[in-house]
C-alpha positions, 0 to 999 in steps of 0.5 A: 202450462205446457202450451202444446198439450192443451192446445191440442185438445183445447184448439178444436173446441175454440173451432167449433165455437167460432164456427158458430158465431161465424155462421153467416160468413160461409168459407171464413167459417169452413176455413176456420174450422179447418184452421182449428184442426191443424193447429191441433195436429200440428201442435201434437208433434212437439207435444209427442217429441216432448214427452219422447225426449224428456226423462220420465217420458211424462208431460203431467199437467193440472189444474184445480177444478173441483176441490172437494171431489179432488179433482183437477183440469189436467193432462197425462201425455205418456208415450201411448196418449202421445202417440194416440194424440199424433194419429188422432189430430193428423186423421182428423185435419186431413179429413176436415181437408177432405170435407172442406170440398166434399161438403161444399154446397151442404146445406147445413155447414155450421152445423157439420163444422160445429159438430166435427170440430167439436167430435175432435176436441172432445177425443182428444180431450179422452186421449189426453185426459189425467183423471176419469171425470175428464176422460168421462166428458171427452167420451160422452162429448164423442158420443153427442157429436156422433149422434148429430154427424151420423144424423146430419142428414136428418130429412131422411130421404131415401138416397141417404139411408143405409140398407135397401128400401123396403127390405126386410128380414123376420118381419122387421124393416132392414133400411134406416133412415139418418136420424135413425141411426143417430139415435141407434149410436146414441142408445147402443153406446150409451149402453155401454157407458152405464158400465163405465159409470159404475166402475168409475164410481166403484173406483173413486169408493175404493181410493177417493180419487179420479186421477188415473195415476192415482188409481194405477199406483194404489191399484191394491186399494181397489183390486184387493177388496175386489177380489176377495169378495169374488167381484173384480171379474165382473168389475172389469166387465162392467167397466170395460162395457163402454168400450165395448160399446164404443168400438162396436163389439159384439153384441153392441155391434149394430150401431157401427153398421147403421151409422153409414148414413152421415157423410163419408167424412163422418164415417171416416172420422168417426167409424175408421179413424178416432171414435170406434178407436176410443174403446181399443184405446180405453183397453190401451190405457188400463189393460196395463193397470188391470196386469199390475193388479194381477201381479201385486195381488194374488187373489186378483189373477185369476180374475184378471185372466178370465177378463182377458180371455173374455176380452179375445173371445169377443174380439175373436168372434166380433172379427169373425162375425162381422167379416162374414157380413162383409161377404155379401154386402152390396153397399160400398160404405157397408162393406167398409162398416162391417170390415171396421167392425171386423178390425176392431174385433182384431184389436181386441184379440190382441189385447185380450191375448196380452194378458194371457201371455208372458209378454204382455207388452207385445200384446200390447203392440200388436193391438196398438200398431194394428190400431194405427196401421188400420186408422191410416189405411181405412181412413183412406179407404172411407174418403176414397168411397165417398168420391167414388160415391159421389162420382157415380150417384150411387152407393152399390157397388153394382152400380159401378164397374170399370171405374180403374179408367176413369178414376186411376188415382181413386184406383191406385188409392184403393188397391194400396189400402185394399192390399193393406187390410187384406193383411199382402206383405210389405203394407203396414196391414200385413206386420200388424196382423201377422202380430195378432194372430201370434199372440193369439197363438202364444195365449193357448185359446184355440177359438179365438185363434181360429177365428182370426185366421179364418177371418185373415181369409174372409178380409182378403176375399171381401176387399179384393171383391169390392175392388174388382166390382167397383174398378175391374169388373165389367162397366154397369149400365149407370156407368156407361150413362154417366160416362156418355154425358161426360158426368164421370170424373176423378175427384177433385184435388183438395179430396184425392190428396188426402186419400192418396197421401193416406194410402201411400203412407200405409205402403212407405210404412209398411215397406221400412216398418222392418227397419224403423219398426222396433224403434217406433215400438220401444217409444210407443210402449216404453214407460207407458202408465202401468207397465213397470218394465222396459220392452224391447221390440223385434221385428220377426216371422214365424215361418209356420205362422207366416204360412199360415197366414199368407196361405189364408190371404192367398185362399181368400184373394184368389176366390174372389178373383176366380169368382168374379173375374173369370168366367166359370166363377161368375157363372158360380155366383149366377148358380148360388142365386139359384140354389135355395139353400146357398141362397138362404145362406147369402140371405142370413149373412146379407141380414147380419144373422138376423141379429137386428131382427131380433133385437127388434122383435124381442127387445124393441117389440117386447118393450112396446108390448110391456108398455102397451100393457102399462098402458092398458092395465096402469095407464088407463086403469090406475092413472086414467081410471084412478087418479083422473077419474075416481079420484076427482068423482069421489072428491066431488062427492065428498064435496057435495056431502060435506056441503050438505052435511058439514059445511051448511049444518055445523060451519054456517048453522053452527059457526057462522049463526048458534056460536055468533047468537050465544056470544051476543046473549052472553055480551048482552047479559054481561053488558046489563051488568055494566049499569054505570051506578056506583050504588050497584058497584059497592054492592057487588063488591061487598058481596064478594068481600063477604064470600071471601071472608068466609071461604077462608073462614070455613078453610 
């Protein structure tokens, strides 16, 4: 057994039961938990090296499970799941650092550890998985321990939910509470996962396998038949909808938004660094598959292409859409939700774009580096919000201000991160960018194309605006009062390390990415599962491309600058508060395009309305009316009228007296024959020998 591969995944599942049965002993506990991490993460470097350096750059091991379906515990570590595995597992130790002083004093700790270390596991199990029944386990486990992080702080006061109090927008409330919004990440990504049930279940009906590759070997058995009844395009929608889903795509978008209200760790795990990754890693593993179906069967293309196309207008749009929410936003973790939205939709764009282009391994690239350079940097963003947080007792950035004094680190952690997603050149955010807008181009789809130029823009405008809210603009009143009473302080240690160490790894990378980049690439994509040919990576720019996109950062950087440090600028922003029509604009982008409204009117409400009708016209009528009430009036009736006419007349008249009466004459009639004379006897018997004589004499 390769002892690296499973204890990676396997180890965090060990932690969160020892951080049950170690409940009572508070930082043994904590310590544990955070043990069982880095174990994790430190067992994924030789893992990853194994896989690197052996010939096939394979690690395939399993074990039988269940026989009859052919099914085994086992793991396929290519250089994607290894890679994938590294960034997961080291993200998550670090944040499981972070958390061990952020959630200190936490009421409910076993529980906080039980659950992370458990959300852990079961992404790496995802990542790691040989077969879909196992990747299955890892997704959903992903998805129950989201739902109980996201609502951990399941009292719902108002200081923990998310939106502002009393708010509304169409008639519909716009703040949610933490068990809330649990149970919205719940339902929105289950959603999703109905999708990839049926598309595993349509694959294991085709090839009689749940190995993944298995399914990428025969991939004739199953896109074939597909394709020639017209039905592999809706094929790939619907299972390729849990990853939608998961990585928060638009129209499943919302659950990503609300989830705010668990821990700042918890959004740094799941909403920056693994789970929202796990549908762009999902495209990852099996967009190379769905290419080598397009190229072994010829009626399979087509349908492959549109999937692909579909793939980066979502994307493109999803980029867009969530970027122009981030505009606006008040809320220092909203910001950062809405941008993580916005980035994923990027990943998606890319991959889309791969399938549309002649390199698909550069597709591939460019939405797998920008899925790394994006974990480390908004992974850092998210831990350096939540000091910040905690630093000023309030989670709107209008409540901050003049912050770049007393938190210099926290300052010098979010600036690099902030230049990072902006896309500035050398951070590692601007190579992998730049990447997908290319191939976007090199696709031929001008509207996703657009969409993410346009949002290279609005990304630079909204990460500088909450940068300069927050550490430069002018100190808000709750600042100066905190500062007064001496309550405004750098973070300690144990939670500046690993923000800081996060971003200046986005900066190191960044600035040798030129020189180590086309290696590091090679390995990532070089005999990954489906891609059949060797790639060789270079680092380049388009100068016209290169333009473009510094020209976009420059444009949206340098608005938000005008307009919030200069004085003429905020006398613009005092003048859009004024207008009603700019008004009404911020208040659409600040209500996510009535989009949650209206999936609460129409959806929500109108499956309340249908149930209330259910109620009033089947609940009360049939089931009330019918089976509670008629039913039981008429079986009393038919009661009373058996009892009268039936069970009185015939069961005791007829049963119990006529019928008992009858077999007493006839016994009693019989019994007179019985006289006990032997005289009587011979009689009869000469009787009925003579009757026989002459029977068979008359015969």
């Amino acid at each position: 057994m390769n002892v690296w591969a499973f204890s990676t995944w396997l180890v965090p599942y060990i932690g969160a039961l020892l951080a049950l049965l170690l409940r009572k002993l508070g930082k043994v506990r904590d310590v544990i938990a955070v043990l069982a991490l880095a174990v994790s993460a430190f067992s994924s470097i030789p893992l990853l090296m194994e896989v690197l350096s052996s010939p096939e750059r394979v690690v395939h091991e399993s074990f039988p499970w269940i026989p009859s379906l052919t099914v085994n515990v086992g793991v396929y570590v290519d250089p994607l799941a290894g890679w994938m595995a590294l960034i997961v597992a080291w993200l998550s130790f670090l944040i499981g650092v972070y958390s061990f002083k952020y959630m200190e004093h936490d009421p409910g700790l076993t529980r906080y550890w039980f659950f992370f270390d458990f959300f852990v596991g079961s992404m790496l199990l995802l990542v790691l998985a040989d077969n879909l029944l196992l990747m299955f386990l890892g997704w959903e486990g992903t998805g129950l321990a989201s739902y109980s992080l996201i609502g951990h702080w399941f009292t719902d006061e108002d200081e923990k939910c998310v939106g502002d109090i009393g708010r509304k927008a169409l008639g519909v409330p716009m703040w949610f509470t933490p068990s809330h919004s649990g149970l919205r990440a719940l339902v929105f990504t289950r959603l999703g996962d109905v999708g990839f049930i049926l598309g595993i279940g349509t694959l294991y009906y085709f090839t009689g396998t749940l190995s993944i590759p298995a399914i990428a070997e025969h991939v004739g058995e199953w896109a074939a038949p597909l394709a020639k009844s017209g039905l592999l395009f809706p094929f790939l929608l619907a299972f390729s909808l849990g990853a939608f889903a998961k990585s928060a795509q638009f129209p499943f978008h919302e659950w990503l938004v609300t989830a705010m209200t668990g821990p700042t760790s918890v959004s740094a795990l799941i909403h920056a660094a693994t789970m929202v990754k796990a549908g762009v890693y999902f495209l990852l593993r099996f967009s190379p598959i769905f290419m080598l179906a397009a190229h072994e069967v010829e009626a399979a293309a087509p349908q492959v292409h549109a999937f692909f196309a579909t793939v980066a207008l979502i994307g493109g749009f999803t980029a867009f859409f969530m970027a122009t929410q981030a505009l606006v936003a008040r809320e220092l973790k909203l910001i950062l939700a809405f941008s993580t939205a916005s980035q994923l939709g990027y990943m998606f764009l890319a991959l889309g774009s791969a399938g549309l282009i002649h390199e698909f391994p550069l597709g591939f690239l460019a939405g797998f580096s920008h899925l790394m350079s994006h974990a480390i940097f908004k992974a850092s963003l998210f831990l350096a919000a939540g000091a910040m947080i905690h630093a000023v007792e309030s989670k709107y950035v209008d409540d901050m201000g003049g912050l770049s004094k007393y938190m210099k680190w926290t300052f010098l952690s979010m600036a690099i991160a902030v230049l990072s997603l902006s896309g500035v050149p050398p951070l590692m955010g601007f190579w992998s960018k730049d990447t997908i807008i290319e191939v976007a181009k090199e696709s031929g789809m001008l509207l996703p194309y657009l969409f993410g130029v346009v949002t290279a823009a609005l990304t630079a405008f909204y990460s500088l605006r909450m940068l300069i809210k927050a550490f430069l603009f002018e100190e808000s009143e709750n600042v100066r009062h905190l500062v007064e009473h001496h309550h405004l302080h750098e973070a300690p240690g144990l939670m500046l390390i690993p923000y800081l160490s996060l971003a200046l790894a986005s900066l190191l990378i960044g600035v040798v990415w030129p020189v180590i980049g086309p290696g590091l690439l090679e390995s990532m994509v070089n005999h990954v599962l489906g891609i059949e040919e060797a790639f060789h990576p270079e680092i380049h720019l388009d100068p016209a491309l290169l333009a473009t996109s510094l020209t976009m950062v420059a444009i949206g950087m340098g608005t938000a600058w005008y307009l919030y440090m200069t004085r003429s600028g905020l006398q613009v922003v005092t003048s859009i508060q004024e207008n009603k029509v700019l008004k009404s604009l911020q208040d659409f982008l600040y209500d996510r395009w009535y989009i949650n409204s209206i999936y609460y009117l129409v959806i929500v409400n109108g499956f309340l309305a249908v149930s209330r009708l259910g109620y009033k016209y089947f609940d009360t009528l049939i089931i009330d009316g019918f089976y509670h009430r008629f039913i039981p009036w008429i079986t009393e009736r038919a009661s009373t009228l058996g009892f009268a006419k039936f069970e009185t007349p015939i069961i005791d008249e007829t049963y119990h007296n006529r019928i008992v009466k009858l077999f007493l004459k006839v016994g009693s009639a019989v019994r007179k024959l019985q006289t006990g004379k032997i005289n009587h006897y011979l009689l009869i018997f000469i009787l009925g020998l003579v009757l026989i004589l002459i029977y068979l004499v008359w015969v």
